[in-house]
C-alpha positions in Angstrom: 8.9 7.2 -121.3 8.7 9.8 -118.5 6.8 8.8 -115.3 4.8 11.3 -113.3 6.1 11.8 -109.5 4.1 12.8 -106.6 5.3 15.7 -105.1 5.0 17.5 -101.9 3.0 20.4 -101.3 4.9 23.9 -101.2 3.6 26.9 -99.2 2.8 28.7 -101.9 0.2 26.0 -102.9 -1.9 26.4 -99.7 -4.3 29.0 -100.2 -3.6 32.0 -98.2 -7.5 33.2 -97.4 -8.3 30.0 -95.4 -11.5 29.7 -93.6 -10.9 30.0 -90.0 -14.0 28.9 -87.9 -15.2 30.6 -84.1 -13.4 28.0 -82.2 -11.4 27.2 -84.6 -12.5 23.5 -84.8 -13.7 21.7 -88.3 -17.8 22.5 -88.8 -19.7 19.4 -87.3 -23.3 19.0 -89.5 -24.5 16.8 -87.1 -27.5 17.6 -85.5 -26.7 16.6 -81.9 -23.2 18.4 -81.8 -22.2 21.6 -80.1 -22.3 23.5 -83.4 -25.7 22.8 -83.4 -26.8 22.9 -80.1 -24.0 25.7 -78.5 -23.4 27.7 -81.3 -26.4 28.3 -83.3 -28.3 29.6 -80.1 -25.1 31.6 -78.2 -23.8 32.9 -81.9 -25.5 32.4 -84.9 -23.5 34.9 -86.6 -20.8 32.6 -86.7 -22.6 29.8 -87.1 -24.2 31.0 -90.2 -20.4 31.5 -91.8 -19.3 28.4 -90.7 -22.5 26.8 -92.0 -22.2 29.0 -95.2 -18.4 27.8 -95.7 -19.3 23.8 -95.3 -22.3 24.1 -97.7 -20.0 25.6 -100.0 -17.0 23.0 -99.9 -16.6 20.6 -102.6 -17.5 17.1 -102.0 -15.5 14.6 -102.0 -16.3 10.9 -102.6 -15.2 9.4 -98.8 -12.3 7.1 -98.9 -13.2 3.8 -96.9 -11.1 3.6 -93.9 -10.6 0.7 -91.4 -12.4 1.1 -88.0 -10.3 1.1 -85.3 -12.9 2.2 -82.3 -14.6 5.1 -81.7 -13.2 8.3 -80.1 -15.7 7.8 -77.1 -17.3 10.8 -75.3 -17.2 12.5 -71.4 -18.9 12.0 -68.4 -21.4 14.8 -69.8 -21.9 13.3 -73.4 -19.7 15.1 -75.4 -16.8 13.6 -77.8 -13.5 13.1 -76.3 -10.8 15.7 -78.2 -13.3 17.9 -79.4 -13.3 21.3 -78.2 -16.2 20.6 -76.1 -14.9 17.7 -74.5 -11.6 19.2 -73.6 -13.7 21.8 -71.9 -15.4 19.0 -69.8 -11.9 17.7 -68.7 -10.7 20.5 -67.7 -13.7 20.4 -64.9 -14.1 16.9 -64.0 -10.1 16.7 -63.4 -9.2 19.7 -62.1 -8.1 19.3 -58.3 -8.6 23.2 -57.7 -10.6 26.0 -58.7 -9.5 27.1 -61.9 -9.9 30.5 -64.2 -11.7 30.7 -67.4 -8.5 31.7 -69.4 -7.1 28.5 -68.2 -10.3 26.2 -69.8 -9.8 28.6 -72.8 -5.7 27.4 -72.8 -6.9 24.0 -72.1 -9.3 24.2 -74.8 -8.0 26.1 -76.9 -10.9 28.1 -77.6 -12.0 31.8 -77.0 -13.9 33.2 -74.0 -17.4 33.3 -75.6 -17.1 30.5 -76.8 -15.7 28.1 -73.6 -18.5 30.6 -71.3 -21.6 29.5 -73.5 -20.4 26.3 -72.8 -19.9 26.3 -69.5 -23.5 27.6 -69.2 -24.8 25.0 -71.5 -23.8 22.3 -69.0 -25.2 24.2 -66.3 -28.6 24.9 -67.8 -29.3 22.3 -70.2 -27.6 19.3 -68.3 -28.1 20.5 -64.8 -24.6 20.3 -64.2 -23.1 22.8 -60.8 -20.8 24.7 -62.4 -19.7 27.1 -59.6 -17.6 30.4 -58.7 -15.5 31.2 -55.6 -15.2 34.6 -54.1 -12.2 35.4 -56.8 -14.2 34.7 -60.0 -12.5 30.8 -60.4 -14.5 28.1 -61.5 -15.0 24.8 -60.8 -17.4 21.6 -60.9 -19.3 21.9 -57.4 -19.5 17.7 -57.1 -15.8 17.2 -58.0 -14.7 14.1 -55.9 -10.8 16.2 -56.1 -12.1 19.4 -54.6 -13.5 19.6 -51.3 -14.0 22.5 -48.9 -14.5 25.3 -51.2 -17.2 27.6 -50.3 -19.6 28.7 -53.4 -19.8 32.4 -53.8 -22.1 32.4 -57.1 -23.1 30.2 -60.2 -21.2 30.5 -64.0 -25.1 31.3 -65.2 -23.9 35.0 -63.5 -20.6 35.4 -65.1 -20.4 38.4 -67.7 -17.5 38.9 -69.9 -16.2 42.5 -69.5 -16.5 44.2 -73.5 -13.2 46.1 -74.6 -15.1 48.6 -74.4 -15.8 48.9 -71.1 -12.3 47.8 -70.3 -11.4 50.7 -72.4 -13.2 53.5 -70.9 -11.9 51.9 -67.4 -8.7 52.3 -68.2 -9.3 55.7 -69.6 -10.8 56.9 -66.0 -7.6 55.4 -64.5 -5.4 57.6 -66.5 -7.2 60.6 -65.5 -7.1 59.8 -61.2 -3.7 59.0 -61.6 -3.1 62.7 -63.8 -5.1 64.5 -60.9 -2.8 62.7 -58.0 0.5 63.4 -59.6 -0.7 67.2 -59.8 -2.1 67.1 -56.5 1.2 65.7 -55.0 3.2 68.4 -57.4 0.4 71.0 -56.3 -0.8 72.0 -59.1 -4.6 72.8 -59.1 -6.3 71.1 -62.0 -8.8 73.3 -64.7 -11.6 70.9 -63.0 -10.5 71.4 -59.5 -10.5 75.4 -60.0 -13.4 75.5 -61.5 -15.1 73.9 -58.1 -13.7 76.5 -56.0 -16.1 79.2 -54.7 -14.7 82.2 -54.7 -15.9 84.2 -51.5 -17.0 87.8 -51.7 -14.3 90.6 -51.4 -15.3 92.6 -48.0 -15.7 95.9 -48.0 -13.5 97.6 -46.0 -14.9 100.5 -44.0 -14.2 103.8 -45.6 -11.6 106.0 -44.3 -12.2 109.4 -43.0 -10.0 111.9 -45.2 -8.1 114.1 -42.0 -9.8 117.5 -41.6 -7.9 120.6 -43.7 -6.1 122.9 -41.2 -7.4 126.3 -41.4 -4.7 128.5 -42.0 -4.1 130.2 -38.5 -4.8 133.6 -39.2 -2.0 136.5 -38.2 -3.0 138.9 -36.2 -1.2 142.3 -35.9 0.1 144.4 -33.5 -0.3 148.1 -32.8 3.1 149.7 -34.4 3.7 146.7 -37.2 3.0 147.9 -40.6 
């Protein structure tokens, strides 16, 4: 009598096409969380997939675990270790202005993503989320940072599309063309074609000498 063995999992078992969520966080259904609240209003295109992908999951019958106390949440409500909480952290203990790829390495989440956030605590919870002259954020009420002047609110912060960044760097390329021919001083086919050529002047025409009559000879009494 053979007895059956549980074995481990290979590679090969784990489906390749996985579903990979927005923020890359397991789909809350709960009414009150930031899939809800954040995502369904900032991107609802993502929402819907990620909404689309839990409906269609199979359910499982849930296993009963032992409670060993509850997660707890932020100073601003949300759950401790989700991706919305780890973006709270990285406010309320930060001792310096920090840069939103920072909170998105903290949080590990994407720029949209960690932004609409940001926003959401500003607008919805009436939290100061603030800017320095340099584009770094931080919470305007942090006990750690003092003497930072505010140069704008996060509610004015606009990611920059690729794009725009693309065409930027394209115009970039071109100065730096027209300077290296400028300093080799070569004219570009742009810079030619500004140029206004100035009339030719006429110079006055010249007066052709006069022909020399040939002197006539005159003869003498006696020469033939």
């Amino acid at each position: 009598m053979t007895t059956a063995t549980n074995t481990p999992a290979t590679k090969s078992d784990i489906p390749e096409n996985t579903f990979a969520s927005f923020c890359g966080f397991t789909f809350d259904p709960a009414k009150n969380s930031d899939c809800f609240q954040v995502c369904k209003k900032d991107e609802p295109e993502e929402f819907q997939k990620c909404l689309k992908n839990f409906e269609g999951l199979e359910i499982k019958p849930k296993t009963k675990t032992k409670k060993c106390g509850g997660r707890g949440k932020t100073i601003w409500g949300h759950l401790n270790g989700s991706q919305a909480g780890l973006i709270d952290d990285s406010l309320s203990t930060a001792t310096k202005p920090i840069l939103l790829e920072t909170i998105c390495l903290f949080s590990k989440g994407k720029k949209p993503r960690v932004l609409h956030h940001l926003k959401h605590l500003e607008k919805d919870l009436n939290i100061p989320v603030s800017l320095t002259e340099d584009g770094k954020i931080f919470w305007a009420e942090n006990p750690n940072i003092k003497g930072v002047e505010i140069m704008g609110s996060i509610s004015t912060m606009v990611l920059r599309t690729a794009k725009v960044e693309k065409e930027e760097k394209k115009e970039e390329k071109k100065e730096e063309k027209k300077e290296e021919k400028k300093e080799e001083g070569i004219v570009t086919k742009d810079a030619f074609a500004k140029v206004k050529k100035s009339p030719a002047k006429k110079s006055p025409a010249k007066k052709s000498p006069a022909k020399k009559s040939p002197a006539k000879k005159t003869t003498k009494k006696g020469d033939k």
